[in-house]
C-alpha positions as CSV (number, residue, x, y, z in Angstrom):
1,X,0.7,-14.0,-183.3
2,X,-3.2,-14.3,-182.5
3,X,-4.5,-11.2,-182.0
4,X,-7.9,-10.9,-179.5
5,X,-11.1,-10.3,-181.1
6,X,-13.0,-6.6,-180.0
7,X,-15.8,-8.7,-177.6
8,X,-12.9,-10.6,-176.0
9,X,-10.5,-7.6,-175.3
10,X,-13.8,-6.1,-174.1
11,X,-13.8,-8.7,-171.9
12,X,-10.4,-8.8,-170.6
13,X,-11.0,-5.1,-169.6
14,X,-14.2,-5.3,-167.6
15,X,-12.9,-8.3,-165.9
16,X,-9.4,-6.2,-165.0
17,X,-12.1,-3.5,-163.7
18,X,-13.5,-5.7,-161.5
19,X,-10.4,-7.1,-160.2
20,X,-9.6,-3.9,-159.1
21,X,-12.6,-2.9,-157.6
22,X,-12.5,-5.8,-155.3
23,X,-8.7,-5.8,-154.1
24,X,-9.7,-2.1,-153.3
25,X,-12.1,-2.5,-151.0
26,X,-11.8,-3.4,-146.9
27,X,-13.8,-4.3,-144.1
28,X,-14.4,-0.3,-143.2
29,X,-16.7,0.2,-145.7
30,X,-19.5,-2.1,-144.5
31,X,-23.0,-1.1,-143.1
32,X,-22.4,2.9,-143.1
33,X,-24.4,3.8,-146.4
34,X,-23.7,6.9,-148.1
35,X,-20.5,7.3,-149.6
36,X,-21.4,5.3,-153.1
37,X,-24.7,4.4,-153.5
38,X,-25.4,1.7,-156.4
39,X,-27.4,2.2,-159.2
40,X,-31.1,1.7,-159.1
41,X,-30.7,-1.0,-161.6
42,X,-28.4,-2.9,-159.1
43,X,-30.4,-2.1,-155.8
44,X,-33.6,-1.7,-154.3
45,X,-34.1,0.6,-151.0
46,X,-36.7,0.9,-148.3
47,X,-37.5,2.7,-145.2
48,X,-38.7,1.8,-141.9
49,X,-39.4,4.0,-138.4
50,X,-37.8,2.7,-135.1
51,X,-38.2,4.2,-131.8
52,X,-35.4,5.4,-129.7
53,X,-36.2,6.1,-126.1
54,X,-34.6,8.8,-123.7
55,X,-33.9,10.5,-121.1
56,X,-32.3,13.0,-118.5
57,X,-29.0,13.0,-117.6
58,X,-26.9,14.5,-114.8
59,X,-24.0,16.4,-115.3
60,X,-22.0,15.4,-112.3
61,X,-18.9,17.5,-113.3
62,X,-17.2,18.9,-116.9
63,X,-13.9,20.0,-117.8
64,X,-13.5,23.4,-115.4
65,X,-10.9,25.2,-117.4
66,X,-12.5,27.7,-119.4
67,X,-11.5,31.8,-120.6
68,X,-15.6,32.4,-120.0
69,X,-15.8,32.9,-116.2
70,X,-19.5,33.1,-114.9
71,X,-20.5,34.7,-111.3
72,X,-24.1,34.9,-110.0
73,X,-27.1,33.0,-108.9
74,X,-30.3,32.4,-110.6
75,X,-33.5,30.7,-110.3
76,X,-35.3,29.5,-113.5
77,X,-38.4,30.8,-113.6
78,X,-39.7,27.8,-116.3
79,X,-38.4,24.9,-113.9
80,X,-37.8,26.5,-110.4
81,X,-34.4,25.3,-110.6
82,X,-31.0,27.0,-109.1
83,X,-28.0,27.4,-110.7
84,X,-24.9,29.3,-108.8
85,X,-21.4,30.0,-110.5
86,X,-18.0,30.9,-109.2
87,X,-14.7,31.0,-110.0
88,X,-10.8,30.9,-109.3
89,X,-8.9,32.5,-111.6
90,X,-4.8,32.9,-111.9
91,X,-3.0,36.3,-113.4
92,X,-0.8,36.7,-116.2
93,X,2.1,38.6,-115.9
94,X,4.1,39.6,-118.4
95,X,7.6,38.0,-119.4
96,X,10.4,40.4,-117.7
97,X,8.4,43.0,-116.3
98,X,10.0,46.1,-115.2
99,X,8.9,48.7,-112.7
100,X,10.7,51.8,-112.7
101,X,14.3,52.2,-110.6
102,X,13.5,52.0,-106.9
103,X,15.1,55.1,-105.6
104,X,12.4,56.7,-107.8
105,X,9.5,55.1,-106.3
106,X,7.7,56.8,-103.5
107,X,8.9,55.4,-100.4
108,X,8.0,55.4,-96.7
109,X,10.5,54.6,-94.1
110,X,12.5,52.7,-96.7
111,X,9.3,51.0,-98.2
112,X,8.1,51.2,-101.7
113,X,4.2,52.6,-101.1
114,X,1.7,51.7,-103.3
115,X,-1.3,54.4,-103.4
116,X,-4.2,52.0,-104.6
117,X,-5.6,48.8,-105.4
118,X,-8.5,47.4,-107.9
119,X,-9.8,44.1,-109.2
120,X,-12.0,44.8,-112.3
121,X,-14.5,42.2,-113.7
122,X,-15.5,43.0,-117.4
123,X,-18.8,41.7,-118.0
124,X,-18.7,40.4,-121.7
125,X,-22.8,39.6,-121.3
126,X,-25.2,39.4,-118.4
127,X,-28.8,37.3,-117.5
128,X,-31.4,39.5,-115.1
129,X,-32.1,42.7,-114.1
130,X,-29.3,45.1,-114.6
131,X,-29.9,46.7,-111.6
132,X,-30.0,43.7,-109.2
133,X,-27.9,43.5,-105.9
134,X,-25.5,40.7,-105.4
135,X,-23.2,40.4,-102.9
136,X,-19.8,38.5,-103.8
137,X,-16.5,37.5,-101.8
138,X,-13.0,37.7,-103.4
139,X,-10.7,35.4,-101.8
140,X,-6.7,35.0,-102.1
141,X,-5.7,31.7,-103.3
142,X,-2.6,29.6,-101.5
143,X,0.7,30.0,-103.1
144,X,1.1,26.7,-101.4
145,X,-1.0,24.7,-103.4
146,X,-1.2,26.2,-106.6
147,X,-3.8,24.9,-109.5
148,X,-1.1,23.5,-112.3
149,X,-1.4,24.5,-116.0
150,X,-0.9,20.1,-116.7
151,X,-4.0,19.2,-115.0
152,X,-7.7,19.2,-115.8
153,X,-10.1,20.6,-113.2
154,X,-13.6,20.0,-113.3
155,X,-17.0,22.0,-112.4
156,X,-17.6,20.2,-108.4
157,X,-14.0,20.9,-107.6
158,X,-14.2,22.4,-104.2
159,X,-12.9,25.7,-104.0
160,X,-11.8,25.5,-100.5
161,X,-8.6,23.3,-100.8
162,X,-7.1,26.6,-103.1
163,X,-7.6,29.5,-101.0
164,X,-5.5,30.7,-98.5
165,X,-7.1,30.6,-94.9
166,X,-4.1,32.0,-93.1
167,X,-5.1,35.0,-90.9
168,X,-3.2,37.9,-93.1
169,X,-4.5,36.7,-96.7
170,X,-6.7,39.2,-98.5
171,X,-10.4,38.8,-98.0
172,X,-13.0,41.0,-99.6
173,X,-16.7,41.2,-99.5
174,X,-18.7,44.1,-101.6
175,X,-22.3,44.4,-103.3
176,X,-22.3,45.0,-106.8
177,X,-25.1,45.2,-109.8
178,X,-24.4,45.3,-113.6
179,X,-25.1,48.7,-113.6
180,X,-23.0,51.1,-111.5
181,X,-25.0,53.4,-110.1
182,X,-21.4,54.9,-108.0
183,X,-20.1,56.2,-111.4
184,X,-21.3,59.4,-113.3
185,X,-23.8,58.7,-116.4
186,X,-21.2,60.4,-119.0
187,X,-19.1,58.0,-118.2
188,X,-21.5,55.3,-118.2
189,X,-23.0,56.0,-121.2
190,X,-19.2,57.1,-123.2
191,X,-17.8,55.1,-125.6
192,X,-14.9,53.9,-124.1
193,X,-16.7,52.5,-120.8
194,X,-16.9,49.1,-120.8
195,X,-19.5,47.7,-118.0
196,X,-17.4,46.1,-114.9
197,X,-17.3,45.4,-111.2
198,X,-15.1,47.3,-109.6
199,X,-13.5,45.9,-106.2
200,X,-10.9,48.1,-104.1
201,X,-8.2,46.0,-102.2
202,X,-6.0,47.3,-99.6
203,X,-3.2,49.7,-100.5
204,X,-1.4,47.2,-98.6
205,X,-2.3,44.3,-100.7
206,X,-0.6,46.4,-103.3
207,X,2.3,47.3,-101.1
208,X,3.5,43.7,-100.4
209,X,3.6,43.1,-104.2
210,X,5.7,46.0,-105.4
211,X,8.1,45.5,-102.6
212,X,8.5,41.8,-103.4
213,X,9.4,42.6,-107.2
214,X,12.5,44.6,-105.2
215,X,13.5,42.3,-103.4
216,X,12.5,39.1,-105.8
217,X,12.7,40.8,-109.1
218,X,13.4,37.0,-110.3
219,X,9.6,36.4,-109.5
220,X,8.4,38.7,-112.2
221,X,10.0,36.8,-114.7
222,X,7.0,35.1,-116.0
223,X,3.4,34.0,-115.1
224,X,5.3,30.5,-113.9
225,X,7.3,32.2,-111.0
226,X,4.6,35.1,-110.8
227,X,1.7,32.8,-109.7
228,X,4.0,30.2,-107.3
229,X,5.8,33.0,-105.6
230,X,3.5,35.8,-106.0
231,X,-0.2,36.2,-106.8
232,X,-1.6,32.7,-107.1
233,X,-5.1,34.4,-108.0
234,X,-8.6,35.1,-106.8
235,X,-11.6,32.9,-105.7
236,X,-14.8,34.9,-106.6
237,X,-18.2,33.6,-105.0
238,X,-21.3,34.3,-104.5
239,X,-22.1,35.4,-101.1
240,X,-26.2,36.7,-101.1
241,X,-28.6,37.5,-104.2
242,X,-30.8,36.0,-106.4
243,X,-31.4,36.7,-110.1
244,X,-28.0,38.0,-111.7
245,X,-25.8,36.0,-113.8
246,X,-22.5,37.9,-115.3
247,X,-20.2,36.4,-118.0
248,X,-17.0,37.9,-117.4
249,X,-14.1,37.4,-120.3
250,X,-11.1,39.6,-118.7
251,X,-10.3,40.6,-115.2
252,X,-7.5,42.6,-114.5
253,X,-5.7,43.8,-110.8
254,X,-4.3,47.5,-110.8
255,X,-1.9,48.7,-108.7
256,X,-1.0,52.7,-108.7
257,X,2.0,53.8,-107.7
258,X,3.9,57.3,-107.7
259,X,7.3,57.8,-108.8
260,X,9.7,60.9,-110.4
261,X,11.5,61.3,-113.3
262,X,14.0,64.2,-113.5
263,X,11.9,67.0,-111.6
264,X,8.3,65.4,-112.4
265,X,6.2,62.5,-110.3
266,X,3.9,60.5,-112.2
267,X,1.4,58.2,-111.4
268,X,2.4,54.3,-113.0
269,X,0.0,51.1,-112.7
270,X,1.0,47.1,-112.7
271,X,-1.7,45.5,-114.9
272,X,-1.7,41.8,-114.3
273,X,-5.1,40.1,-115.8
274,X,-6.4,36.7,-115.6
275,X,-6.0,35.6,-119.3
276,X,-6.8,32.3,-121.3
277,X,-2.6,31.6,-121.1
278,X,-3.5,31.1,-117.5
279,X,-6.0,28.8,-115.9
280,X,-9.3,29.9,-114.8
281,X,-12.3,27.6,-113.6
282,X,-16.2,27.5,-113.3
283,X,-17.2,26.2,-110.0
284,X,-21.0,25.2,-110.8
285,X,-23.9,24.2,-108.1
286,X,-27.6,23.2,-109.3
287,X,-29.8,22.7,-106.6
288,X,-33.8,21.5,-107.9
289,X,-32.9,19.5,-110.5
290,X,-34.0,16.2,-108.8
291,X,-37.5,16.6,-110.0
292,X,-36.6,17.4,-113.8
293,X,-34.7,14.2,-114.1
294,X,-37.3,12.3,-112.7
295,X,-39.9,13.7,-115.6
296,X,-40.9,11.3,-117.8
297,X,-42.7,12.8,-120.2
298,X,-40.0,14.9,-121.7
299,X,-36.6,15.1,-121.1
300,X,-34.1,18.3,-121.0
301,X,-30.7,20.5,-121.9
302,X,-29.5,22.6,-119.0
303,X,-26.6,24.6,-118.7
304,X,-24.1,25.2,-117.7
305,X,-22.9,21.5,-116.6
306,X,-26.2,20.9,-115.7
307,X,-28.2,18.1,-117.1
308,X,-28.0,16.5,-120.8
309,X,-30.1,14.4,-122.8
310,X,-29.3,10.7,-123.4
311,X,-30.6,8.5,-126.0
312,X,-30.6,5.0,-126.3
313,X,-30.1,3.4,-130.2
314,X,-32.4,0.3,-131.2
315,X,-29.1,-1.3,-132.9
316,X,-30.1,-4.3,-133.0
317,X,-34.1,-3.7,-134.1
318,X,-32.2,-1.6,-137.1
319,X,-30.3,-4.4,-138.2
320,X,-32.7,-7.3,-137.7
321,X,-33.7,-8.6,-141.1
322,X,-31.6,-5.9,-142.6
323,X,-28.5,-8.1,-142.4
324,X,-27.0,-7.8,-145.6
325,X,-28.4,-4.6,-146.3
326,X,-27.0,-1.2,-146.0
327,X,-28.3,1.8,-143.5
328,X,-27.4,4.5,-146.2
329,X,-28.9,7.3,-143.5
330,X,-30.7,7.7,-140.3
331,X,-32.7,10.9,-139.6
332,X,-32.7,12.1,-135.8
333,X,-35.3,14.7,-135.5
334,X,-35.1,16.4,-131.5
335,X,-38.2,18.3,-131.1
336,X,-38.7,21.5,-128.9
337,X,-41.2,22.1,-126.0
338,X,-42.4,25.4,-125.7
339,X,-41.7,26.9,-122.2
340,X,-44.8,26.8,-120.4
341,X,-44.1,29.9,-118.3
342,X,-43.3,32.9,-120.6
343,X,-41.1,35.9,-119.1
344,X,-38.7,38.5,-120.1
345,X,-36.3,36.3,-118.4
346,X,-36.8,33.1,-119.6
347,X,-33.7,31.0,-120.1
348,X,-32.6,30.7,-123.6
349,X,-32.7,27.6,-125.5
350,X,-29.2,26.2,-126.8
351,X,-28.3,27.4,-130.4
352,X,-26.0,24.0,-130.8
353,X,-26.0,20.6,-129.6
354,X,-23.2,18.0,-130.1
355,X,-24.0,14.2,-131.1
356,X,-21.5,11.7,-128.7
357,X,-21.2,8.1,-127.7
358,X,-21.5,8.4,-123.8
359,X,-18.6,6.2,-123.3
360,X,-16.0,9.1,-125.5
361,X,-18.2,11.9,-123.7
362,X,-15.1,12.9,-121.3
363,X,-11.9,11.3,-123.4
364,X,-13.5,14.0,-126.4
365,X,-13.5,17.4,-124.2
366,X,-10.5,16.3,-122.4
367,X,-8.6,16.1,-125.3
368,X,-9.9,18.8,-127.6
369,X,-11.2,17.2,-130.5
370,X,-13.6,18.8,-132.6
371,X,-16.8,16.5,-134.5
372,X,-15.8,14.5,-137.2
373,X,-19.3,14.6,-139.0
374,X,-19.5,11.1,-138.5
375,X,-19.5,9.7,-135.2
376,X,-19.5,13.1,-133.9
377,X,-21.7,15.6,-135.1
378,X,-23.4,19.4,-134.2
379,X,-26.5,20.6,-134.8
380,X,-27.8,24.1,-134.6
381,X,-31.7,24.4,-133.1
382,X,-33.7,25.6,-135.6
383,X,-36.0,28.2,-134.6
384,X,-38.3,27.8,-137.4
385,X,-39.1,24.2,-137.1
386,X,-38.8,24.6,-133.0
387,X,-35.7,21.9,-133.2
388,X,-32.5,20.2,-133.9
389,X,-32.2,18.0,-136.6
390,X,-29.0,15.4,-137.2
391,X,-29.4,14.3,-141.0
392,X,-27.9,11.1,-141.1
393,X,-26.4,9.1,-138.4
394,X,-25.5,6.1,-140.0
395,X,-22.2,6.4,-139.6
396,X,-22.3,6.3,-135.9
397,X,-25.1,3.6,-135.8
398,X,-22.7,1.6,-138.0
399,X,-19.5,2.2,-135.5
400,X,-21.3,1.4,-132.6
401,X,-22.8,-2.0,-134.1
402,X,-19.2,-2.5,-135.7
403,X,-17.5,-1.8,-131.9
404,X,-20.0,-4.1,-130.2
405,X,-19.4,-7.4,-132.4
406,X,-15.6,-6.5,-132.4
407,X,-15.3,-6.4,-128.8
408,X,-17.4,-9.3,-128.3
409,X,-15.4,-11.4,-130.8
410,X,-18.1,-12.5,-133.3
411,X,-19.1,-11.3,-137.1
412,X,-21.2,-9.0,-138.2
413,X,-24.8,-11.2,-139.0
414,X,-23.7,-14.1,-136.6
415,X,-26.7,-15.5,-135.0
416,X,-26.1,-18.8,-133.9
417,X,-27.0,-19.5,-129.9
418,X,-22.9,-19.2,-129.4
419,X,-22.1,-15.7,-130.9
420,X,-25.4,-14.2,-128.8
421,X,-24.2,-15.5,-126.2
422,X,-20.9,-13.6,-126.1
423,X,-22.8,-10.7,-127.1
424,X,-24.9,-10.4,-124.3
425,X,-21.9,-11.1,-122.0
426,X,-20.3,-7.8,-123.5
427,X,-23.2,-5.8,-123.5
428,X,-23.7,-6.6,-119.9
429,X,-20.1,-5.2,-119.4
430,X,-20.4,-2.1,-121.3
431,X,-24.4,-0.9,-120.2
432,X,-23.6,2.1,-122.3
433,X,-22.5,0.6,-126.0
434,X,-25.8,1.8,-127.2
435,X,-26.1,5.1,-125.7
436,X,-25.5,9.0,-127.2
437,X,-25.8,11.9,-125.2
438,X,-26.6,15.7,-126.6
439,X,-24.6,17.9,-125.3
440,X,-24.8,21.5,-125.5
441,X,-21.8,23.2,-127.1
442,X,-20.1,26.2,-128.6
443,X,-17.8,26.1,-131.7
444,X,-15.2,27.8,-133.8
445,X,-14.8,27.6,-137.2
446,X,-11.9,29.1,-139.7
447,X,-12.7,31.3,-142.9
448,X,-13.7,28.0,-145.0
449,X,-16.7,27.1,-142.1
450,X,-14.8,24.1,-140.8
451,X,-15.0,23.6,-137.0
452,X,-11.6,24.3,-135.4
453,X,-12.8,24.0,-131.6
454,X,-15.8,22.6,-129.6
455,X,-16.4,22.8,-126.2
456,X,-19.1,22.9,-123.6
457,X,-21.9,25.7,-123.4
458,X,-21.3,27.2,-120.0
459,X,-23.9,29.9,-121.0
460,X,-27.3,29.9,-118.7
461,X,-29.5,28.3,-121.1
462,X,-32.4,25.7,-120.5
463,X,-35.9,23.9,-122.4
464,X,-37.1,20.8,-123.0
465,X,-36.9,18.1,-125.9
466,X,-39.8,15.7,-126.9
467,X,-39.3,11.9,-125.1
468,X,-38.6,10.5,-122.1
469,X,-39.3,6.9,-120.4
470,X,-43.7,7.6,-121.5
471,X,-42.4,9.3,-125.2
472,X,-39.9,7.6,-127.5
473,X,-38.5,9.9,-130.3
474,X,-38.6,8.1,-133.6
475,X,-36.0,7.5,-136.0
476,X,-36.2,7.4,-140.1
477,X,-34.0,4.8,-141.2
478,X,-33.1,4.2,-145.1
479,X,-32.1,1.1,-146.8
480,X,-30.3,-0.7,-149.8
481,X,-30.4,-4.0,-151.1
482,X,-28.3,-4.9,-153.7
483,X,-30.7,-7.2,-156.5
């Protein structure tokens, strides 16, 4: 038997290694920097600057369904633009509800009597002057064409086609401001008061209802049968008023009722409330927006569902000459424009923004997904540096290159008069394989700080980013080059 000398088994191993190292590799890795960087013995890097330019985009419509409900109307004092919200909303009732035995319930001429009715809003957080007058309308929806839990609805959807226009459905129409001045100040200012607009219905309205669950008990069985055979809900909307905006996170319908027990009568109350395990929708209308997307010397974040900012990628300027080199990480900086018209009710600016190819902008919401920290990433605006940073979007520069010379059917690097050719035949079919937006957003995060949900920023917030057509934004891109 020969046995190896030390330098040759030396060998054997590092050539093994190697082996290895190549087998393990695939075509995923290419192009996206970062994970691995080789030593500075093996590579070189470099940087360069590219421009990136931008723009304002319109929000026709977003993904309705929501548990923050906004109602009011208010005129940004910064741009002179209008935003209204409404809302429909459905009630949740609860699984098998009971109401006490009807022999027991007051009655009139056979008829179970309710004694009163109330729709309260509970205003998590308000914009404007507390004690503003707005007038609203509360409208009953149509049992007959009920909003279903499977679909999606969207910001534009017209309210109309839900409520119920025949000549006995409940209509209401009252004045309200966050502060009510019709209640006493001890109980205003208590502990246990929670601020609310308070809307009396009929008796009547009530009535109907309790004398349905006798003869229909069947209906109260859950929120399925509740809302189809029932209460399909409210449409709330603006009437009159200028300069309120109320977030509202519950709203709840009361009806009182009296009934005895042994020699007693109390006083009982159905709760129903409109609940995220029901649907509820933002109806949103801009109006003077025209003239902000036509600036061109900035562009601008509007919410809610108002206007975004879009950015188109120099791809291919990145990659020319850079080839066979890596992009370990691209730095987006966004600056801030200070509001040029300072007042106690200025809009806020948006604490998060969300990084998106524009052609996965709806698929992403629609589906619940939550940033990846690669091709989908959130930023918070830094108040401190006046912006929003994204440290490295390499990753999604890389996809996006990647996706382009996939769907056109050539390789990565190909530059013969054949391969551009189909390239420019794609691009010309997808005008947006280049584009991101920013999109304003809220998130959730678990105990460990990982993002559990994202989803659009239907708070009242608005400013304005360095770019447009007359500014590109610049990009710092870094390089590796293996020697």
């Amino acid at each position: 038997m020969i046995v190896p000398k030390p330098r040759l088994a030396i060998f054997f191993v590092a050539v093994l290694t190697l082996l290895n190292l190549l087998l393990s590799c695939d075509d995923n890795t290419g192009n996206i920097g970062a994970n691995a960087l080789p030593s500075t013995e093996q590579s070189s890097s470099s940087q360069a600057l590219f421009n990136a330019s931008s723009s304002s985009y319109r929000v026709d419509s977003l993904v309705a369904n929501t548990s923050d409900c906004y109602l009011g109307r208010v005129t940004d004092p910064e741009t002179g633009a209008t935003t209204t919200c409404n809302f429909l909303a459905q009630f949740y009732n609860l699984e098998d509800y009971a109401l006490p035995a009807r022999d027991s319930m007051h009655q009139v001429n056979g008829q179970v009597i309710a004694d009163s009715v109330d729709l309260h809003l509970y205003i998590n957080s308000y914009y404007g002057d507390s004690l503003n007058s707005m007038k609203i309308g509360v409208y009953e929806l149509d049992p007959s064409n009920v909003m279903e839990e499977t679909s999606s609805y969207f910001t534009n959807l017209n309210p109309d086609i839900y409520v119920n226009h025949s000549s006995d459905a409940l209509r209401k129409e009252i004045s309200f401001s966050v502060v009510d001045l019709t209640i006493s100040d001890s109980l205003r200012y208590s502990s246990s008061y929670s601020k609310n607009i308070r809307i009396k219905l009929p008796a009547s309205f009530g009535t109907k209802i309790l004398n349905k669950y006798y003869e229909h008990p069947e209906f109260f069985r859950n929120s399925y049968y509740f809302i189809r055979n029932v209460l399909p809900g409210f449409y709330f909307k603006v009437l009159s008023g200028n300069g309120t905006m109320v977030n509202v996170d519950i709203s709840t319908m009361n009806i009182y009722f009296n009934y005895k027990s042994g020699d007693s009568t109390y006083v009982g109350v159905q709760r129903v409330a409109a609940t995220s395990e029901v649907l509820q929708n933002n109806v949103i209308e801009h109006k003077g927006i025209s003239t902000l997307l036509n600036d061109t010397e900035c562009t601008y974040l509007k919410t809610p569902a108002g206007i975004f900012t879009q950015i188109e990628l120099p791809i291919d300027s990145i990659y020319l000459h850079h080839e066979q080199d890596s992009v370990n990480s691209a730095k987006l900086v966004l600056r801030r424009l200070n509001n040029e018209v300072v007042t106690k009710y200025s809009l806020s600016t948006p604490s998060q923004i969300l990084i998106i190819q524009k052609d996965k902008l709806n698929d992403f919401f629609a589906n619940h997904q939550v940033p990846d920290g690669k091709v989908t990433l959130v930023s918070a605006f830094s108040s401190a540096y006046n912006s929003y940073t994204f440290d490295n979007i390499a990753p999604l520069i890389a996809v996006i290159r990647n996706t382009r010379n996939q769907g056109a059917g050539v390789t990565t690097g190909a530059t013969d008069a054949f391969s551009l050719g189909k390239i420019a035949a794609w691009e010309s079919a997808h005008p947006d394989w280049n584009k991101v937006v920013l999109v304003p957003v809220k998130v959730s995060t678990n105990t460990m700080g990982v993002i559990t949900k994202c989803y659009h920023d239907f708070d009242l917030t608005s400013t304005k980013l360095v770019g447009g057509p007359n500014k590109p934004i610049s990009m710092t891109i870094v390089y590796s080059h293996f020697n």
